[in-house]
N, C-alpha and C positions, 0 to 999 in steps of 0.2 A: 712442484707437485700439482697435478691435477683437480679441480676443484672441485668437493664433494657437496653434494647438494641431498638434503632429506624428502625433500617433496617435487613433483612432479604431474605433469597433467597427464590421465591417460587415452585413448583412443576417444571418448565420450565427452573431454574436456573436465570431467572431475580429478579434484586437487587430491592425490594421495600419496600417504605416508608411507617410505621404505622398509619403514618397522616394523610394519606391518605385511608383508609381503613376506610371499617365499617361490620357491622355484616354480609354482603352480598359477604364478600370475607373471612368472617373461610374457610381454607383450612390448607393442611400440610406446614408445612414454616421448613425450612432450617439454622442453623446458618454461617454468611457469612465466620467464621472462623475456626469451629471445622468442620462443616457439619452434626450437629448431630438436631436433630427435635426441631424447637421450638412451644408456646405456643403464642397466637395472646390473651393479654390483652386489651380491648376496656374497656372506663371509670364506673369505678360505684363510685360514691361519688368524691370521693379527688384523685381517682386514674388516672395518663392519661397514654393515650393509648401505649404501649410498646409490645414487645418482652422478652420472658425471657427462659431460657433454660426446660427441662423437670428436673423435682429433679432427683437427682443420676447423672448429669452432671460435667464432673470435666472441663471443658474447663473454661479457663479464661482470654480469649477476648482479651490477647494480642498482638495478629497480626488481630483484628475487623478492625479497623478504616483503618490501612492500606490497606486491603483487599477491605473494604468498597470501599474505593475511587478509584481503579483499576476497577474496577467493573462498578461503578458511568461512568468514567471516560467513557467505553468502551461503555456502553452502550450511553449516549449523542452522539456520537462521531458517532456512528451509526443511531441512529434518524434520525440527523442534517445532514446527509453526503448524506441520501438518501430524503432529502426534502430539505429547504432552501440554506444547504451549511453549515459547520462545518470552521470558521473561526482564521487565529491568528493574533492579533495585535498588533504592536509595532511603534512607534515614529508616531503616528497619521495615519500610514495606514492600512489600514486592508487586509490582503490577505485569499483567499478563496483556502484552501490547497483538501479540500475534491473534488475538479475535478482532478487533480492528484495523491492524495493518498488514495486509496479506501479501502484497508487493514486495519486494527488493529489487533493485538496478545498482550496475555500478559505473559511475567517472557520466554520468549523465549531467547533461547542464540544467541547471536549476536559476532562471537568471541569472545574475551576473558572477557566476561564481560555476563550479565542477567540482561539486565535492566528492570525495570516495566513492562512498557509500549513501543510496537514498530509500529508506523502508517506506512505503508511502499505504496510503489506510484507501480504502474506497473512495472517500469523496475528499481526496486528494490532499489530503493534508501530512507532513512530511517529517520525521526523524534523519537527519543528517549524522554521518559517522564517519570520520574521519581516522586513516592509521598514523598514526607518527614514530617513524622508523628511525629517523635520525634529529628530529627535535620536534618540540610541541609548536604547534603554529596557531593560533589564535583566530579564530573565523570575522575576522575583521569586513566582508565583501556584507552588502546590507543584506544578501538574500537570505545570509549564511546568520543574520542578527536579527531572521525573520522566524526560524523555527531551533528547536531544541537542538543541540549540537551535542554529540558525544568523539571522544577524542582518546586512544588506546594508544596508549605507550607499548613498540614493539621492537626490541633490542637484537633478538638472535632466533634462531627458532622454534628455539624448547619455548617460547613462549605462544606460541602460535596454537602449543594448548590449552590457554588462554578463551582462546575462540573457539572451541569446540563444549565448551557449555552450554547449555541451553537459559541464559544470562548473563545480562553486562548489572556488573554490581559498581554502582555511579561514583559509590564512598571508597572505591580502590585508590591506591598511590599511584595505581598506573593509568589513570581515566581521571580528564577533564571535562566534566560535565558546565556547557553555555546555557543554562533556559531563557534568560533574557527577560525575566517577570513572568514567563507560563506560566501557569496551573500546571506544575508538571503532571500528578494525579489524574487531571480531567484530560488531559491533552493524550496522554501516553494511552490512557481507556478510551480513547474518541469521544469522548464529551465535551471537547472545547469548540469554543465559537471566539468568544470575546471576552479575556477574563478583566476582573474588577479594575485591575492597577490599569491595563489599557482606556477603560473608560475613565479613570481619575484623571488620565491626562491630555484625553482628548478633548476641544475645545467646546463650549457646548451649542455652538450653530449647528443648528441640522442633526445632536443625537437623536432628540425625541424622533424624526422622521426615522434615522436608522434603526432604531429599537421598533421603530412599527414594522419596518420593513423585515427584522431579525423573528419576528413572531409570526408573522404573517407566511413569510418564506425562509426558512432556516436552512433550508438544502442550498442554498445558493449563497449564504453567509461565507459558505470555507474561501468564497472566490475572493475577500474585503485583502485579505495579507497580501495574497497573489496581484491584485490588480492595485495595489499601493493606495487603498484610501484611505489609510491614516497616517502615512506619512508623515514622519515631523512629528507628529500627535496635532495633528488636524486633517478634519475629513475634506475630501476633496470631493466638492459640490458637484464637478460636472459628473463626477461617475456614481455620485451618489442618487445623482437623478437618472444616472442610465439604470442603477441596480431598481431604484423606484416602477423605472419604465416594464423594466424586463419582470418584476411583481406582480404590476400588476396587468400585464399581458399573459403570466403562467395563469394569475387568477382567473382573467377573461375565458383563457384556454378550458381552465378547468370546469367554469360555471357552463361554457359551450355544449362541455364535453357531458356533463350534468344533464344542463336540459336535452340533448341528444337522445343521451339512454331513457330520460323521463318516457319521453315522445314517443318511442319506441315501444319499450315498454306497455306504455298509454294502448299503443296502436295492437300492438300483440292481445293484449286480454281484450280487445275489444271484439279481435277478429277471433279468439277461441269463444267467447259471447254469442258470435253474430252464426258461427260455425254448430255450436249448441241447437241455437232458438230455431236453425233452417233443420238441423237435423230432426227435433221436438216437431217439426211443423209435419214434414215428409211424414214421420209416423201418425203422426193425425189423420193426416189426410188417408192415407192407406186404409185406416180403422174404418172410414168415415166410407169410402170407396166399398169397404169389404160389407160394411150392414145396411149402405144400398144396396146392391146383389143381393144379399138373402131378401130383402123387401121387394124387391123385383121393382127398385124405382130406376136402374139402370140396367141396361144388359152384361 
């Protein structure tokens, strides 16, 4: 028997459902796994409605579902992010991550590791999501033991409604939530930088200088995970001095940029001043010009 498939990509590469269709969307369809053309079955008699590949297909759906749900995934994720808010929940609160993390990519490398799915925030900090279709796998790679990892148990298809919420609820049987000591709260609302358990464990050469440097310049904080300077739970001196360096060059940059516009500035009101007193003068002078002539001390 022919192998019937629910989902399909269509001419635009969006992932949609069969169920949903009717004679008024025949078009060309996509299989979400080989990429090769499929065939849009709508019911006659006993038959319900499917996808199934064109004959002469040798694809055999074994990375579908996986695919499916990455896809699923991405596209909610998007809806939700740009209308109500794309939400994640855990221990009964619920945070709304889609006003800091605007991004999604998928099977993108992230050091040493590809995970799924990567939601990333502006100043580049990272939610990993992984699908597990045919067992859980544990994000054992260090990059994956760097940021929060979420993990979706995905069996068959009917699940794949699952992912068309606008939320992943953390405390499901079907999701294994890694934070690794987060702040999940502060992390997930983009408020994290450095939380408390990281600093309990990192050694204490060189915090005070990083905590100067974390106040000083906090926009360049998100780069401490990515560039491994705490590694182990000890800061690593030479990059700690390069983060120092690069501070206080922004700072130089900045006080530059400061005195520039002072100067500037300075220089402008001096010349509407200088622009004023020549104008005030001109009309004097005319005044002065015009009650000669009635005096008849000039011609």
């Amino acid at each position: 028997m022919t192998q019937q498939y629910r989902f399909a990509l269509n001419g635009a590469g969006f992932l949609v459902d069969v169920q949903r269709l009717t004679e008024a969307n025949r078009a060309e369809y996509k299989c979400a796994d080989c990429g090769g053309p499929m065939v849009l079955v709508l019911p006659k008699l006993d038959i319900v409605k499917h996808f199934r590949h064109k004959s002469g297909s040798t694809c055999t759906g074994e990375s579908y579902l996986h695919k499916v749900a990455k896809q699923a995934f991405k596209q909610s994720f998007n809806y939700y992010a740009k209308r109500s808010g794309f939400f994640v929940e855990l221990a009964g609160e619920r945070y709304k991550i889609s006003d800091a993390y605007t991004d999604i990519v998928l099977e993108k490398r992230q050091g040493d590791g590809i995970p799924d799915i990567t939601i990333l925030s502006t100043d580049n900090r990272k939610i990993l999501v992984e699908m597990a279709v045919t067992h859980f796998v544990k994000p054992f790679t260090a990059t994956m033991r760097m940021y929060p990892t979420i993990e979706i148990r995905i069996e068959e298809e009917a699940d794949i409604e699952l992912l068309r919420e606008p939320y992943i609820d953390l405390d499901s049987d079907r999701v294994n939530y890694y934070h690794n000591g987060i702040d999940t709260g502060a992390y997930l609302t983009g408020r994290y930088y450095l939380t408390e358990r990281q600093w309990r464990y990192v050694d204490r050469e060189g915090v005070d200088r990083l905590r100067t440097v974390e106040e000083s310049t906090p926009s360049i904080m998100c780069a401490i995970l990515e560039t491994g300077m705490l590694k182990d739970g000890r800061i690593n001196m030479d990059k700690l001095a390069w983060l120092e360096r690069e501070s206080q060059a922004r700072s130089a940059r900045a006080q530059e940029i400061e005195d520039i516009t002072s100067r500037l500035m300075s220089h402008e009101k001096k010349a509407v001043i200088d622009k004023e007193t020549a104008m005030n003068n001109l009309a004097e002078l005319k005044k002065l010009r015009r009650v000669a002539k009635e005096r008849g001390i000039i011609s």
